[in-house]
Backbone as a chain_set.jsonl record, in Angstrom:
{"seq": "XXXXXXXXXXXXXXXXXXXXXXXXXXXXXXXXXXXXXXXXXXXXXXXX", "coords": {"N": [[155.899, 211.08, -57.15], [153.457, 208.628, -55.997], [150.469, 207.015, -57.312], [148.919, 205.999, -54.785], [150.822, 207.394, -53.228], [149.909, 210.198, -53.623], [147.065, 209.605, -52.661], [147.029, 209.106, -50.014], [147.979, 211.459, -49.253], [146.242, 213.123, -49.851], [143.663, 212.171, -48.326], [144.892, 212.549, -46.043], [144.927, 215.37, -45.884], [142.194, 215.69, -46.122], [140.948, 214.571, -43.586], [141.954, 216.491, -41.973], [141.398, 218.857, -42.519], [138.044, 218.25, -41.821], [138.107, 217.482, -39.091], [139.362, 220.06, -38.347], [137.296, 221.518, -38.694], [135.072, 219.898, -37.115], [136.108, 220.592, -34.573], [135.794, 223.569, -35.095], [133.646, 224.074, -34.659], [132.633, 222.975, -32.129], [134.073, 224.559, -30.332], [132.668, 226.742, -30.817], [131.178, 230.073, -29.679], [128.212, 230.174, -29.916], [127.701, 227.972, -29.752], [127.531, 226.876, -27.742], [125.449, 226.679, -25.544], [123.507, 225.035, -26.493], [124.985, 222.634, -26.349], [125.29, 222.643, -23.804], [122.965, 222.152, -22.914], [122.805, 219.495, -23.307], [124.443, 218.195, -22.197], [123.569, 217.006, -19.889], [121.482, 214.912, -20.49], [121.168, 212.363, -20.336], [120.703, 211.553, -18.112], [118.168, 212.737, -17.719], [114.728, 212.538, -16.461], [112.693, 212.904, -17.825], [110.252, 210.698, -18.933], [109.11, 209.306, -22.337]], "CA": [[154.915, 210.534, -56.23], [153.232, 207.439, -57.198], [149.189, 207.362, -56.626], [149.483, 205.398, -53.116], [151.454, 208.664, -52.194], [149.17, 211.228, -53.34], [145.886, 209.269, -52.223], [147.581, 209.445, -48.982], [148.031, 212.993, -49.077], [144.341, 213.457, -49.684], [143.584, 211.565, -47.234], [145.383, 213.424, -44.734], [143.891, 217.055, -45.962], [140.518, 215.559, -45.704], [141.014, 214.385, -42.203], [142.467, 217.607, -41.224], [140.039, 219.635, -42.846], [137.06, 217.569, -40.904], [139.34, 217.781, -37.694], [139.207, 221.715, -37.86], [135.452, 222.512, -38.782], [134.765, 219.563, -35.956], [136.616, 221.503, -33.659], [135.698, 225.023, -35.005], [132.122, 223.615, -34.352], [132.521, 222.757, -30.798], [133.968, 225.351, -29.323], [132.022, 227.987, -31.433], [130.443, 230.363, -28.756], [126.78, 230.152, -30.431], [127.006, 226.684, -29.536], [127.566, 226.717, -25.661], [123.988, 226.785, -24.954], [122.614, 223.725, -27.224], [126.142, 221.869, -25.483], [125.069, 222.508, -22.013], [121.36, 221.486, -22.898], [122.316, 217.822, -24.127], [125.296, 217.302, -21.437], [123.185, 215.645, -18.603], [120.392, 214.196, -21.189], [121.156, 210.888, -20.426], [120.15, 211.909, -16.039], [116.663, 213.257, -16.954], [114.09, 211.929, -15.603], [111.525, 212.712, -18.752], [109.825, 209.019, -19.632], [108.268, 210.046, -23.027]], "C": [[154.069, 209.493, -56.958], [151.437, 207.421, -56.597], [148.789, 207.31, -55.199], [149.197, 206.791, -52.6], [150.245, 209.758, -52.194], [147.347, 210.754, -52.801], [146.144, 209.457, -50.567], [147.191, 210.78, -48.149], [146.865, 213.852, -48.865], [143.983, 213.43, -48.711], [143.757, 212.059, -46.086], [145.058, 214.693, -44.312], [142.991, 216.858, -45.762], [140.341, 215.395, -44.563], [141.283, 215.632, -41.589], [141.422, 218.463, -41.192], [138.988, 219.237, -41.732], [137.457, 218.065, -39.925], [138.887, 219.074, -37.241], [137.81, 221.923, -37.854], [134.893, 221.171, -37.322], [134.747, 220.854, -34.611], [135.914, 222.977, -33.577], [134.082, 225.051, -34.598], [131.564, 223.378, -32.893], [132.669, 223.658, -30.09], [133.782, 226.795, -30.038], [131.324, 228.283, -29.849], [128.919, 230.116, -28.63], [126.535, 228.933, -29.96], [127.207, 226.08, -28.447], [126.249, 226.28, -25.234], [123.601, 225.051, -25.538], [123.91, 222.543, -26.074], [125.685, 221.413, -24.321], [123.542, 222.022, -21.603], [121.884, 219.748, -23.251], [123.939, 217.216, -23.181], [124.599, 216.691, -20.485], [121.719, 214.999, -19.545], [120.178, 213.162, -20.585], [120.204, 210.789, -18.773], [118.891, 212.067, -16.344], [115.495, 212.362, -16.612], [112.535, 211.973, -16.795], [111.27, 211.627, -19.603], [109.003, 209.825, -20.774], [107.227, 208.666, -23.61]], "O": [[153.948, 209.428, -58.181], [151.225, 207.827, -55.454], [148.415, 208.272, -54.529], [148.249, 207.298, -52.001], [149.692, 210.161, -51.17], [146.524, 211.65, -52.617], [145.252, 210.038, -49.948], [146.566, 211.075, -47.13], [146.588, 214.798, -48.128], [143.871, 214.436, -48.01], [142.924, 212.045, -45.18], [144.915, 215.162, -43.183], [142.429, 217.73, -45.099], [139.424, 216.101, -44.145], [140.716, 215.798, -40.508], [140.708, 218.784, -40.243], [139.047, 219.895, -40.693], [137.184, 219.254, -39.756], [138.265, 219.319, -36.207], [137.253, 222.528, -36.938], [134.233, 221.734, -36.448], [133.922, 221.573, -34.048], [135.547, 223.526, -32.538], [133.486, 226.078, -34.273], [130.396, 223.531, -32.534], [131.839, 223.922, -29.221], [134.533, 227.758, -29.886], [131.004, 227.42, -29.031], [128.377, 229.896, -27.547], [125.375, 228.609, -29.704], [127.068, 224.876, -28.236], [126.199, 225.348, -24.433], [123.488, 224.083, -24.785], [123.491, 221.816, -25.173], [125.637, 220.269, -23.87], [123.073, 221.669, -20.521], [120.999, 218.907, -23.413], [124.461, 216.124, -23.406], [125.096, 215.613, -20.158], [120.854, 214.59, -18.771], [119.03, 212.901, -20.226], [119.257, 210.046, -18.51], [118.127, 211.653, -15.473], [115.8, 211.17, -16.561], [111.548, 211.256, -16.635], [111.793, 211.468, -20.706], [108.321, 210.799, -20.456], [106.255, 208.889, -24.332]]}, "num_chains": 1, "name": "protein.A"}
């Protein structure tokens, strides 16, 4: 393997890695609540 290859390879575990704890982050149950608080944010109507 020539560096290229294994920088590559990195590359691709690090993305994956990220990828999963994204994921394992989203649809954690603990984090339903904060989710469903900041899906219509953008609608409210509070001028601050």
């Amino acid at each position: 393997m020539t560096l290229i290859d294994k920088i590559g390879a990195v590359t691709a575990v690090v993305i994956f890695v990220l990828l999963a704890g994204a994921y394992f982050y989203a649809y954690r149950p603990k984090n339903k609540q904060q989710f469903e608080d900041l899906r219509n944010f953008v609608n409210d109507d509070d001028e601050r």
